[in-house]
MOPAC internal coordinates of N, CA, C and O (Angstrom, degrees):
PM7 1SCF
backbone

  N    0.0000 0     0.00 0     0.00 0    0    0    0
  C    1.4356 1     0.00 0     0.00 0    1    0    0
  C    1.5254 1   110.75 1     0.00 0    2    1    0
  O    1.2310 1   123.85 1   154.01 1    3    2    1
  N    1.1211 1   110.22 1   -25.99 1    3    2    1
  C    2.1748 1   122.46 1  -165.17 1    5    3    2
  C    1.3297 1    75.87 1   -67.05 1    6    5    3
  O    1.2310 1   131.43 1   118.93 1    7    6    5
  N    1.5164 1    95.54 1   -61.07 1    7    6    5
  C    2.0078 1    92.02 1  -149.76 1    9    7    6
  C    1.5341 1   137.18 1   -89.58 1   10    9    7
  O    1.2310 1   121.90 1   156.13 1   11   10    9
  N    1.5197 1   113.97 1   -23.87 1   11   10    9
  C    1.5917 1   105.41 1   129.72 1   13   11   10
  C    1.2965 1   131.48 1    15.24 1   14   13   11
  O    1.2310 1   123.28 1    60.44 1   15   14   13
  N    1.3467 1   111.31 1  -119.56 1   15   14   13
  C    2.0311 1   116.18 1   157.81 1   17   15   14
  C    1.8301 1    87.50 1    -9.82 1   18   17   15
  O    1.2310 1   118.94 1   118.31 1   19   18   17
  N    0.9150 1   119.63 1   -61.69 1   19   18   17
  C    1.6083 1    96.42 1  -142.17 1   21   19   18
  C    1.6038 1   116.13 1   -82.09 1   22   21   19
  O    1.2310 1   126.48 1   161.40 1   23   22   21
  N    1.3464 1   105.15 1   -18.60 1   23   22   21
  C    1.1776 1   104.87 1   171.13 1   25   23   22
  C    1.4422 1   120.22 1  -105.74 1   26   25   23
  O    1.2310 1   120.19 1   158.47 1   27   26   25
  N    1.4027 1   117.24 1   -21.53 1   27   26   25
  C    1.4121 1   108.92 1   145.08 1   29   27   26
  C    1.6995 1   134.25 1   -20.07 1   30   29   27
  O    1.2310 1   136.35 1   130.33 1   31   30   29
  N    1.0302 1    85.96 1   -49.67 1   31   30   29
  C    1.6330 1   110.42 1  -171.26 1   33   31   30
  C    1.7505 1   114.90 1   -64.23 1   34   33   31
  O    1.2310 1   129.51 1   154.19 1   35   34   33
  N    1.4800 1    99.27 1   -25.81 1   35   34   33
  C    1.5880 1   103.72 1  -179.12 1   37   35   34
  C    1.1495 1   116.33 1   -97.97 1   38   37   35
  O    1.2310 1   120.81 1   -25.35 1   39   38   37
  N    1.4477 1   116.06 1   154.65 1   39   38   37
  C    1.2843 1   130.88 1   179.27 1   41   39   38
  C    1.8114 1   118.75 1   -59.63 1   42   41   39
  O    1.2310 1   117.70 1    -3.60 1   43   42   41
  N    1.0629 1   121.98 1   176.40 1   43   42   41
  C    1.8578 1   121.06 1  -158.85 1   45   43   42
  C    1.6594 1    95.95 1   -87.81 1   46   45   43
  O    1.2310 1   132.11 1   151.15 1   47   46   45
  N    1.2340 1    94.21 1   -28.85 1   47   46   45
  C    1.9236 1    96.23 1  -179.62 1   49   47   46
  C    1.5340 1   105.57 1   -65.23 1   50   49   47
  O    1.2310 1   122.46 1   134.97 1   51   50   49
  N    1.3922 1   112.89 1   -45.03 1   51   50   49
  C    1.5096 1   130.54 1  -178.81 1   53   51   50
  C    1.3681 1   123.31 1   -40.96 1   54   53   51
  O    1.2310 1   133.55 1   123.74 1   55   54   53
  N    1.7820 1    91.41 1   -56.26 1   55   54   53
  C    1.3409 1   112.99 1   177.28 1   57   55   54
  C    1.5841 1   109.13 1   -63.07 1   58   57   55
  O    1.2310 1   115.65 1   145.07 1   59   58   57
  N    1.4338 1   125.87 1   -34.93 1   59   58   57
  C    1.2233 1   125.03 1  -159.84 1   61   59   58
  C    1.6375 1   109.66 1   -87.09 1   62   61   59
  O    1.2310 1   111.16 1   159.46 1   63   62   61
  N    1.2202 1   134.24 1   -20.54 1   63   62   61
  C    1.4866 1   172.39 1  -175.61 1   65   63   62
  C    2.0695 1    83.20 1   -79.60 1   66   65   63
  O    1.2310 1   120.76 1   111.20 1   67   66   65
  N    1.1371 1   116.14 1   -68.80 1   67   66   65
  C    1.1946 1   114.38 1  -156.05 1   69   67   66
  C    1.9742 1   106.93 1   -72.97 1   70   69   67
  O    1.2310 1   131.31 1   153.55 1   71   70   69
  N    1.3804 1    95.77 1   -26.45 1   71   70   69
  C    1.6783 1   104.32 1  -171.73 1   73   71   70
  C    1.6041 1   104.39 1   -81.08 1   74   73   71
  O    1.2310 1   129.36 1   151.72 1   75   74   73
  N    1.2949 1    99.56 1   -28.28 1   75   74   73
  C    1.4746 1   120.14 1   176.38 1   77   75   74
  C    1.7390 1   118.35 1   -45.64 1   78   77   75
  O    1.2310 1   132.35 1   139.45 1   79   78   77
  N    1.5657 1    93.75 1   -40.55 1   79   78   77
  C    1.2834 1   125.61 1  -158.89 1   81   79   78
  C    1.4942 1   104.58 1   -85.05 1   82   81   79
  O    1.2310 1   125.47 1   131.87 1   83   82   81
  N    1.3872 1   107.10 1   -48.13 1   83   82   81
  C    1.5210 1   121.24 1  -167.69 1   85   83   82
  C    1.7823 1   103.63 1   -64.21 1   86   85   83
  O    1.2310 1   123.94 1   148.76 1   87   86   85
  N    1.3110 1   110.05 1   -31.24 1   87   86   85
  C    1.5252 1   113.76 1  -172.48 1   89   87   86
  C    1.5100 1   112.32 1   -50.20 1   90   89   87
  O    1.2310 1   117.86 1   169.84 1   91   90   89
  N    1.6114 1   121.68 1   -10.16 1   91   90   89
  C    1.8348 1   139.81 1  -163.66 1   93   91   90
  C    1.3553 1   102.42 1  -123.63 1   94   93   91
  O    1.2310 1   123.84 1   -61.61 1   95   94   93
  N    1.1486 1   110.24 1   118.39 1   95   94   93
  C    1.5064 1   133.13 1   158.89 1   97   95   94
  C    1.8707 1    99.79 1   -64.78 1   98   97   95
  O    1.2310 1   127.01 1   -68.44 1   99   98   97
  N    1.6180 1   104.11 1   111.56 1   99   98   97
  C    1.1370 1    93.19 1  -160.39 1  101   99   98
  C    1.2969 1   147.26 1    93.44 1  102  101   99
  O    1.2310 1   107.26 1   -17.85 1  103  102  101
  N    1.3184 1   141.35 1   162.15 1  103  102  101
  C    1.5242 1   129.26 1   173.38 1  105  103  102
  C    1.4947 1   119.10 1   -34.48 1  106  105  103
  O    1.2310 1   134.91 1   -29.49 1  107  106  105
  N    0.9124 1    88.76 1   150.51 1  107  106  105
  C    1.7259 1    91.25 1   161.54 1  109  107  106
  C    1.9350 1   128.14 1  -144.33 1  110  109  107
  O    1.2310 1   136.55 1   -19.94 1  111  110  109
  N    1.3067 1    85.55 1   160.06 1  111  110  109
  C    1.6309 1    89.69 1  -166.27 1  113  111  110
  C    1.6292 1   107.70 1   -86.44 1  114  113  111
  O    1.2310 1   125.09 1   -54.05 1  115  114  113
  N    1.3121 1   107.84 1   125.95 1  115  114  113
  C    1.1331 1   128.69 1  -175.98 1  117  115  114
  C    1.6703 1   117.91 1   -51.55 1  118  117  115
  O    1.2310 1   126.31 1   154.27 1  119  118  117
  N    1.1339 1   105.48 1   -25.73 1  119  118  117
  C    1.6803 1   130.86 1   170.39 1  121  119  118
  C    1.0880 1    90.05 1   -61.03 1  122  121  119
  O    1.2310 1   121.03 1   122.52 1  123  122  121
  N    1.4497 1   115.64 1   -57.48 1  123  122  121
  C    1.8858 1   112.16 1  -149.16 1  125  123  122
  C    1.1570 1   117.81 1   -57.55 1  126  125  123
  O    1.2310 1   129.10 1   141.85 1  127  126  125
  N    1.7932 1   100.06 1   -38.15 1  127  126  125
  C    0.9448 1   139.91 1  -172.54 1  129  127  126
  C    1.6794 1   126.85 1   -56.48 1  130  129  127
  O    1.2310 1   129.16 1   124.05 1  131  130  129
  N    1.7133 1    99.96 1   -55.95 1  131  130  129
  C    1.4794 1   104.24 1   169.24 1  133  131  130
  C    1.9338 1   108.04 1   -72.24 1  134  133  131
  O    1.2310 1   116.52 1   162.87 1  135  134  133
  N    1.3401 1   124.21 1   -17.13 1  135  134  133
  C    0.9643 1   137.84 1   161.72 1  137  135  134
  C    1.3501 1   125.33 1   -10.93 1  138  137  135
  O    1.2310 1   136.74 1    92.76 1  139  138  137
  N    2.0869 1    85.19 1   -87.24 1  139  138  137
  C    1.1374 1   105.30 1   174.17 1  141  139  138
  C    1.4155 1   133.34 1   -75.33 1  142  141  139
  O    1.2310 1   121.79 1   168.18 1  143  142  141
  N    1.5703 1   114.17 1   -11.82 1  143  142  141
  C    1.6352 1   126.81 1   161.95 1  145  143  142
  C    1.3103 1   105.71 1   -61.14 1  146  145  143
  O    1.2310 1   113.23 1   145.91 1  147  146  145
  N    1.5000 1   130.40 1   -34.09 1  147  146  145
  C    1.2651 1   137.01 1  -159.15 1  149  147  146
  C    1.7080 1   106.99 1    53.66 1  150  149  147
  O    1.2310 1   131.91 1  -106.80 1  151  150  149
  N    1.5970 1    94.62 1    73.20 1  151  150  149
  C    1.6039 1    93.47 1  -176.97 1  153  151  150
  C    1.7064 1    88.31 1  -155.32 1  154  153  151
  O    1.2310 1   112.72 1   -31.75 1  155  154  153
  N    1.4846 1   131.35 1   148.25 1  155  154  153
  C    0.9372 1   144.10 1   177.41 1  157  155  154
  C    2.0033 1   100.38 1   -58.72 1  158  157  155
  O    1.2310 1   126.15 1   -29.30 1  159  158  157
  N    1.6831 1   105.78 1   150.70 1  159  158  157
  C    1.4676 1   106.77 1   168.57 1  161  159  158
  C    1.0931 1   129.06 1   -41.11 1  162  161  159
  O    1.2310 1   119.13 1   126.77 1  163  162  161
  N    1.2894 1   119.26 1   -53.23 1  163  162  161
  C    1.3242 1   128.22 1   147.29 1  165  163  162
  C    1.3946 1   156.13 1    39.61 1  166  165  163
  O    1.2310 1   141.00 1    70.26 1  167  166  165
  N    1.3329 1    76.86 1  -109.74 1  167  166  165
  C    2.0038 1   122.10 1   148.50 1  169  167  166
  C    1.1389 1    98.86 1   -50.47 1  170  169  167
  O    1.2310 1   125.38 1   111.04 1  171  170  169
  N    1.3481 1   107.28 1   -68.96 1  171  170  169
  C    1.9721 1   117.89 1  -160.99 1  173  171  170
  C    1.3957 1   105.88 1   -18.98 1  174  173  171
  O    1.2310 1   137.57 1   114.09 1  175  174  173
  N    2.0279 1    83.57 1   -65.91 1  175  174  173
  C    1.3809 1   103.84 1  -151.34 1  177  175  174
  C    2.0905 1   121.33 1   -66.18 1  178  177  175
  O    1.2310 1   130.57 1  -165.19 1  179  178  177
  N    1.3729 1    97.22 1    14.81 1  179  178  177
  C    1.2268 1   108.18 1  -165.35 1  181  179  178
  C    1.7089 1   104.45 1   -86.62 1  182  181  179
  O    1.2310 1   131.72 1   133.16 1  183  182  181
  N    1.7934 1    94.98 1   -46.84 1  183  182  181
  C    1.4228 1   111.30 1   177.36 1  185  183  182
  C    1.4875 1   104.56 1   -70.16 1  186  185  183
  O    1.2310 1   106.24 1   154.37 1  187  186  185
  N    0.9745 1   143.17 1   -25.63 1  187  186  185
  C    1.4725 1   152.41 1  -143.08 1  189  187  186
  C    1.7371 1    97.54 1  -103.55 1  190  189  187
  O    1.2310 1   118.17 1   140.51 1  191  190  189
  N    1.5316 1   121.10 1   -39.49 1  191  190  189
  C    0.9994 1   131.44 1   174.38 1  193  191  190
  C    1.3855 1   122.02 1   -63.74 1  194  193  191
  O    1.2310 1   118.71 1   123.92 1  195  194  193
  N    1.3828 1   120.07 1   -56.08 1  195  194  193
  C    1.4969 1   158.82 1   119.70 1  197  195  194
  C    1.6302 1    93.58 1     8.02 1  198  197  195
  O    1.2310 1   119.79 1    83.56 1  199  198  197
  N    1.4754 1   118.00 1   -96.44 1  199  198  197
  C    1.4652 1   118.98 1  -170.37 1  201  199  198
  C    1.1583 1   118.94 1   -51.99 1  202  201  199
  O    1.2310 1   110.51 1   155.67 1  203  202  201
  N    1.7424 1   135.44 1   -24.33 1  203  202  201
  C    0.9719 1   135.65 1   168.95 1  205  203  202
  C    1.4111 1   131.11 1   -71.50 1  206  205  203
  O    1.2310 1   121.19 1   159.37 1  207  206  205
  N    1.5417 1   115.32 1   -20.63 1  207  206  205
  C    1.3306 1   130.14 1   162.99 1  209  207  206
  C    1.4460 1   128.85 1   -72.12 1  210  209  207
  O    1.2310 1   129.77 1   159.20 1  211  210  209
  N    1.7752 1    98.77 1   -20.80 1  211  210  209
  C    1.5450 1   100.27 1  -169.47 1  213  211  210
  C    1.6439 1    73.59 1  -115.43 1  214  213  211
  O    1.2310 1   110.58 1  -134.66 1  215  214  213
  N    1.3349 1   135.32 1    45.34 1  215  214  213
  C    1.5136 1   129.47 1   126.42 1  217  215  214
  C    1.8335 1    97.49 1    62.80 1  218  217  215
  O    1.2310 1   121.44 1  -140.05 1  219  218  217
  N    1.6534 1   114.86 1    39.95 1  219  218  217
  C    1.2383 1   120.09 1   156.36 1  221  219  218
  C    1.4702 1   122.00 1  -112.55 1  222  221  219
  O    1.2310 1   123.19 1   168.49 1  223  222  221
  N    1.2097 1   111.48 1   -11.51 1  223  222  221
  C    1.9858 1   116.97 1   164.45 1  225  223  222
  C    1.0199 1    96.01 1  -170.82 1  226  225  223
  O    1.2310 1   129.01 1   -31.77 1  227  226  225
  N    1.5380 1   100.25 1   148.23 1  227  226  225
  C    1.1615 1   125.73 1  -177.06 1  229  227  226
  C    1.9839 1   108.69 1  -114.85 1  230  229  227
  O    1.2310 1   124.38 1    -6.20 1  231  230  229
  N    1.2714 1   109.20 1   173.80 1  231  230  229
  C    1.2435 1   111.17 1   175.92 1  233  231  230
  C    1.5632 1   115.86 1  -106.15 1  234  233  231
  O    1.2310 1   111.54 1   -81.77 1  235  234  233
  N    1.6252 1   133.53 1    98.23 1  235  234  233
  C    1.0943 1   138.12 1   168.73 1  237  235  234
  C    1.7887 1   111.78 1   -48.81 1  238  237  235
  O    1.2310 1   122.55 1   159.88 1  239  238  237
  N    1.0909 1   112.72 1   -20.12 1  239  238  237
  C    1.5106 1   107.56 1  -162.95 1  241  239  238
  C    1.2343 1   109.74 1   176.87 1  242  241  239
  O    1.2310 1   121.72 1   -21.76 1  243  242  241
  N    1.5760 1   114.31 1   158.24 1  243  242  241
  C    1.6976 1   106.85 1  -165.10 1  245  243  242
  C    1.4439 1    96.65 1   -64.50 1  246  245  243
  O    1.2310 1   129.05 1   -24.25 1  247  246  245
  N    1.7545 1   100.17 1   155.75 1  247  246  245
  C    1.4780 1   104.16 1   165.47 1  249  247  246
  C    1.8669 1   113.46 1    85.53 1  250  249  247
  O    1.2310 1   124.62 1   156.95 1  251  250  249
  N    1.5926 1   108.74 1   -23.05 1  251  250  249
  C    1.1736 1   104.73 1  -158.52 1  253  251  250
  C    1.8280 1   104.92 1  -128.29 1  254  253  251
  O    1.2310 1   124.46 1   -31.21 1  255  254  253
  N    1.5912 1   109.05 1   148.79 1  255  254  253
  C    1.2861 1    91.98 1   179.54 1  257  255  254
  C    1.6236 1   100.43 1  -151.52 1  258  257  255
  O    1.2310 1   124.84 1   -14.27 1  259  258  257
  N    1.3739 1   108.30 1   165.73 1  259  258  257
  C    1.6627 1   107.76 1  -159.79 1  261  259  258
  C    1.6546 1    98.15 1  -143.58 1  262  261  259
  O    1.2310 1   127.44 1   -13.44 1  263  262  261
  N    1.1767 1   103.29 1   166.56 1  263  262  261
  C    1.9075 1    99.93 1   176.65 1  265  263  262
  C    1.4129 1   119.22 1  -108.61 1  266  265  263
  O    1.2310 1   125.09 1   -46.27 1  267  266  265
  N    1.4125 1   107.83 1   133.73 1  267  266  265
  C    1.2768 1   115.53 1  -149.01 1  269  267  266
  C    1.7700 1   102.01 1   -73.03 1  270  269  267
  O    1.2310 1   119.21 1   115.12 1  271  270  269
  N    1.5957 1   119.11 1   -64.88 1  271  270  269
  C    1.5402 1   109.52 1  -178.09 1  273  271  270
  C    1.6922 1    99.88 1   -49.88 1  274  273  271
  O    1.2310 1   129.25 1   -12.39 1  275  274  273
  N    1.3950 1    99.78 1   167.61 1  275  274  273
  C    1.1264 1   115.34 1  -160.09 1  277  275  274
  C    1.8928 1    82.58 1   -98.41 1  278  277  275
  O    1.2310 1   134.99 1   -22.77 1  279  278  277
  N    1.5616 1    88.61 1   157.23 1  279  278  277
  C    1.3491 1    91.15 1   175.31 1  281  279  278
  C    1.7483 1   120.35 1    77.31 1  282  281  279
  O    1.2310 1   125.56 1   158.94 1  283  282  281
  N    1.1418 1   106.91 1   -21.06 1  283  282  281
  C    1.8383 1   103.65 1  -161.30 1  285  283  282
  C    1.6229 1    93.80 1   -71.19 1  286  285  283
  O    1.2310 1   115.00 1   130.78 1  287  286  285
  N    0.9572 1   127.08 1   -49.22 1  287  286  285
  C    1.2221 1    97.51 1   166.24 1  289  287  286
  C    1.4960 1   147.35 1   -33.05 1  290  289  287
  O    1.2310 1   117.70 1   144.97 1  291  290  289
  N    0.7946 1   121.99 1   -35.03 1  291  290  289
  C    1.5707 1   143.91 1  -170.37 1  293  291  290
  C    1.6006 1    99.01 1   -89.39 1  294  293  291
  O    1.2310 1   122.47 1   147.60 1  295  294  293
  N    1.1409 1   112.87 1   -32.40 1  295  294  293
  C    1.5744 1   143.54 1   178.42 1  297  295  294
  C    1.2323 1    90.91 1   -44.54 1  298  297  295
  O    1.2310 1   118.12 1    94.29 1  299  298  297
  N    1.6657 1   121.18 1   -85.71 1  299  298  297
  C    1.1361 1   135.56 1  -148.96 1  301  299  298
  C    1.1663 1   110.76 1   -98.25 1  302  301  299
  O    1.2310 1   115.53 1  -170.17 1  303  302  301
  N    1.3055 1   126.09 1     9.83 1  303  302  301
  C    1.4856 1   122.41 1   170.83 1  305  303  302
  C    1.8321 1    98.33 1   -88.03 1  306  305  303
  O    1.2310 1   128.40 1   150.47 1  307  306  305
  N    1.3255 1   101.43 1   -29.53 1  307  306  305
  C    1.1450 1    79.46 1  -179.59 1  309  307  306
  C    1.7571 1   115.84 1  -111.31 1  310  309  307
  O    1.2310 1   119.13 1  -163.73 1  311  310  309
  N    1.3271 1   119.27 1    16.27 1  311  310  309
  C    1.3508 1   119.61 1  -175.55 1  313  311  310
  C    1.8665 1    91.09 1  -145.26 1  314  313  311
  O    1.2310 1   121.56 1  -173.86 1  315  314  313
  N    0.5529 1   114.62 1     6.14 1  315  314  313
  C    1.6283 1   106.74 1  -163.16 1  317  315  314
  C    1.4518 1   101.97 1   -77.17 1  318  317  315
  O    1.2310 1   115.44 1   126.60 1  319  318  317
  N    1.9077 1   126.25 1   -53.40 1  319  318  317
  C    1.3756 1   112.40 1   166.69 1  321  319  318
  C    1.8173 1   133.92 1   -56.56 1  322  321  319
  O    1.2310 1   127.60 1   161.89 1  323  322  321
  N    1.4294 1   102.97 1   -18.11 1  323  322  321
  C    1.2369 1   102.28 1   170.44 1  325  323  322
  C    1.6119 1   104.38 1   -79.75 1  326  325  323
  O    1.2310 1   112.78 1   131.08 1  327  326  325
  N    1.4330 1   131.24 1   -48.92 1  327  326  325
  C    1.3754 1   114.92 1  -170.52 1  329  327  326
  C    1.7474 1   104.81 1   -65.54 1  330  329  327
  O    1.2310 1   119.38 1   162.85 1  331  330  329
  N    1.5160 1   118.78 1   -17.15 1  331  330  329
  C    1.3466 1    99.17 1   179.02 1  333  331  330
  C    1.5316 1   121.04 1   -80.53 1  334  333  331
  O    1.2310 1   120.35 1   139.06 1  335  334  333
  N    1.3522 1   116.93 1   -40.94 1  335  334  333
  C    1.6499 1   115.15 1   150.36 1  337  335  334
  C    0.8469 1   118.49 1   -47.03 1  338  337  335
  O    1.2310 1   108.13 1   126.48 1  339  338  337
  N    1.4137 1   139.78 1   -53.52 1  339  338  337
  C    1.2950 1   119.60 1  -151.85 1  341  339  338
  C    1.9399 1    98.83 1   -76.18 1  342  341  339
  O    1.2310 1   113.81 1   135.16 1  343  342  341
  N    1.2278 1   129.33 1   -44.84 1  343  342  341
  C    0.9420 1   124.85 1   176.18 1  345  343  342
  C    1.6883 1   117.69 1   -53.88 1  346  345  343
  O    1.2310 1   120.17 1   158.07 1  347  346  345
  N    1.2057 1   117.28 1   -21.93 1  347  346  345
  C    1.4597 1   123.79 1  -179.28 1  349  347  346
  C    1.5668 1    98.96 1   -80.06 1  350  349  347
  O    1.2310 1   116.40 1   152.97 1  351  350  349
  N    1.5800 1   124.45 1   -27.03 1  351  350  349
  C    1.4003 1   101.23 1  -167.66 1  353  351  350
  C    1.5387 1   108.21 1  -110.25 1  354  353  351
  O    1.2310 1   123.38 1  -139.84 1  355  354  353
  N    1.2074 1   111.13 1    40.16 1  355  354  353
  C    1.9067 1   122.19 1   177.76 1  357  355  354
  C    1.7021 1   108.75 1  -111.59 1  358  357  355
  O    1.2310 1   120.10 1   180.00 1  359  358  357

């Protein structure tokens, strides 16, 4: 229910950056990351920049990034593909 509102609010790239994320117990590597978007560092790092401003992960360490509310992980493993469809089909 917390996190909803909050990811509602982001764009489909956002969302995909964040689901990206959830796949790691723990931080994750930003490599892995543009990886698994199948998008150059780049790019990544645009969304990655992006989520850190609107105060949803932060960066523990170069290269690496984690989610800031507590819990959102767990969040979106288990709701995260429905909030990303459902927001894709409005």
């Amino acid at each position: 229910m917390v996190h909803a509102p909050e990811i509602d609010g982001l764009s489909s790239m956002q969302k995909e950056y964040l689901l990206a994320m959830a796949q790691d117990d723990g931080p994750s590597s930003t490599r892995e990351i543009a990886k698994r978007l199948e998008r150059n560092a780049g790019y990544a790092n645009v969304y990655r920049t992006q989520l850190i401003k609107e105060d949803v992960i932060y960066s523990p360490a170069w290269g690496q990034v984690d989610f800031k509310p507590p819990y959102m992980c767990d969040y979106l493993r288990e709701h995260g593909a429905y909030h990303f469809l459902h927001s894709s089909m409005e």
